[in-house]
C-alpha positions as CSV (number, residue, x, y, z in Angstrom):
1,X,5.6,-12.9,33.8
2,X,2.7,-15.2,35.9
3,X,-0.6,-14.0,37.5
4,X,-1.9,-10.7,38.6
5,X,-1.2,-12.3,42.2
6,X,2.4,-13.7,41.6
7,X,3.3,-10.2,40.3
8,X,1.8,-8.4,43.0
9,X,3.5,-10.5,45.7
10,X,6.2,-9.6,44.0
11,X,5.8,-5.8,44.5
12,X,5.0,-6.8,47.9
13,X,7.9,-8.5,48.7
14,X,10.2,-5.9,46.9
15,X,8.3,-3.3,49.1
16,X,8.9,-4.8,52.4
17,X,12.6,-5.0,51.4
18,X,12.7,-1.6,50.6
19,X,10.9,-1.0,54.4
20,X,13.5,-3.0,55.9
21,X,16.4,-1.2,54.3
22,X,14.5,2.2,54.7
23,X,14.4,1.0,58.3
24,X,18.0,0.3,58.5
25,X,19.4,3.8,57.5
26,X,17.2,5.4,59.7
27,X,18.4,3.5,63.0
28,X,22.0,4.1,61.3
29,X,21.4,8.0,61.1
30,X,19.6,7.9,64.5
31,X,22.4,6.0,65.7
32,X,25.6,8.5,64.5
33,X,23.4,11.7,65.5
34,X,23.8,10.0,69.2
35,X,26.7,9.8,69.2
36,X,27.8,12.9,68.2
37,X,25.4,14.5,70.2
38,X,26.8,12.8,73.3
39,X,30.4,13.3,72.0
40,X,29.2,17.4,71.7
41,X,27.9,17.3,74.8
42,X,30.7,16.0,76.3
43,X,32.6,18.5,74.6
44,X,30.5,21.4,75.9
45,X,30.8,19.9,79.6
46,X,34.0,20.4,79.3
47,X,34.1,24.0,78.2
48,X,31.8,24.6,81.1
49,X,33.8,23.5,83.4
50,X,36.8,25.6,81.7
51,X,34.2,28.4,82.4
52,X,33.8,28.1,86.0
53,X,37.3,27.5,86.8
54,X,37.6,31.1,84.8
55,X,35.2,32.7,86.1
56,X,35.9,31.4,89.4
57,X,39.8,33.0,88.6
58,X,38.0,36.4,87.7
59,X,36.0,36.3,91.0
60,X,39.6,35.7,93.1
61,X,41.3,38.6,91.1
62,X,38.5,40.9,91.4
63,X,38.5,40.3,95.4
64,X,42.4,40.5,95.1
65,X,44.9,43.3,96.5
66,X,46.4,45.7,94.0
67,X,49.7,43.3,94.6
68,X,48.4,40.0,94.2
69,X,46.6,40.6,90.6
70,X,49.3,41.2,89.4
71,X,50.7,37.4,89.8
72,X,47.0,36.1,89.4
73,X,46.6,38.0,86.0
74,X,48.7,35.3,84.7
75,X,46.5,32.8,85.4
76,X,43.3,34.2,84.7
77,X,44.6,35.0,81.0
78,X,46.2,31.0,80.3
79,X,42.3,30.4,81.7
80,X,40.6,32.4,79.4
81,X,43.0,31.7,76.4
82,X,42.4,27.9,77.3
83,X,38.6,28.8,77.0
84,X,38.8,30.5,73.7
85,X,40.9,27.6,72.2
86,X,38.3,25.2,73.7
87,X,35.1,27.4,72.5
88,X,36.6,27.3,69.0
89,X,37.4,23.7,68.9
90,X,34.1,22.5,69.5
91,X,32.3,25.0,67.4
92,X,34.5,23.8,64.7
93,X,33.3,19.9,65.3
94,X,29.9,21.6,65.9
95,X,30.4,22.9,61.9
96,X,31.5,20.0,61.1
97,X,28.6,17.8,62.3
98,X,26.4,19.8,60.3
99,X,28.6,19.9,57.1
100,X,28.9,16.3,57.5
101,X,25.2,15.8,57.8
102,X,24.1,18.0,55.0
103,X,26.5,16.6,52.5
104,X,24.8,13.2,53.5
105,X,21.7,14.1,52.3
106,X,22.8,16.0,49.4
């Protein structure tokens, strides 16, 4: 087996390995929870802006004659419909993520 010393540069070494690899994972998980943050986030952007142009629609049909709502209700509903649809979609990739991550570290 050699020397006290040999073996415990050996432990060393084997140690720093383990560092570096430690290391490694971490920048990887740090890595794919940036970019699913910013691919969330981009996601949620876009629901917001789903949510103005909605409530912007409610604000128009609110202010509109009893005549016009009716061919502005149309609208407002494929908004909020599209808003739902969009609201579900990312809280589904927002489950997901989180699945995904806590089977990782199962």
């Amino acid at each position: 087996m050699g020397t006290k010393d040999e073996f415990v540069r050996k432990m060393h070494s084997e140690l720093d390995q383990w560092n570096n690899k430690i290391d490694a994972l971490v920048t990887k998980v740090d890595q794919a929870e940036e970019q699913v943050h910013a691919e969330l986030h981009k996601k949620i952007e876009t629901l917001r802006g789903k949510q103005d142009k909605a409530h912007k629609q409610l604000s128009e049909l609110e202010q509109a004659s009893e005549k016009a709502w009716k061919d502005m209700k149309v609208g407002v509903e494929i908004a909020w419909e599209d808003m739902n649809l969009g609201i579900e979609t990312v809280w589904d990739a927002i489950s997901e993520a989180i699945d995904s991550a806590k089977s990782r570290f199962k």
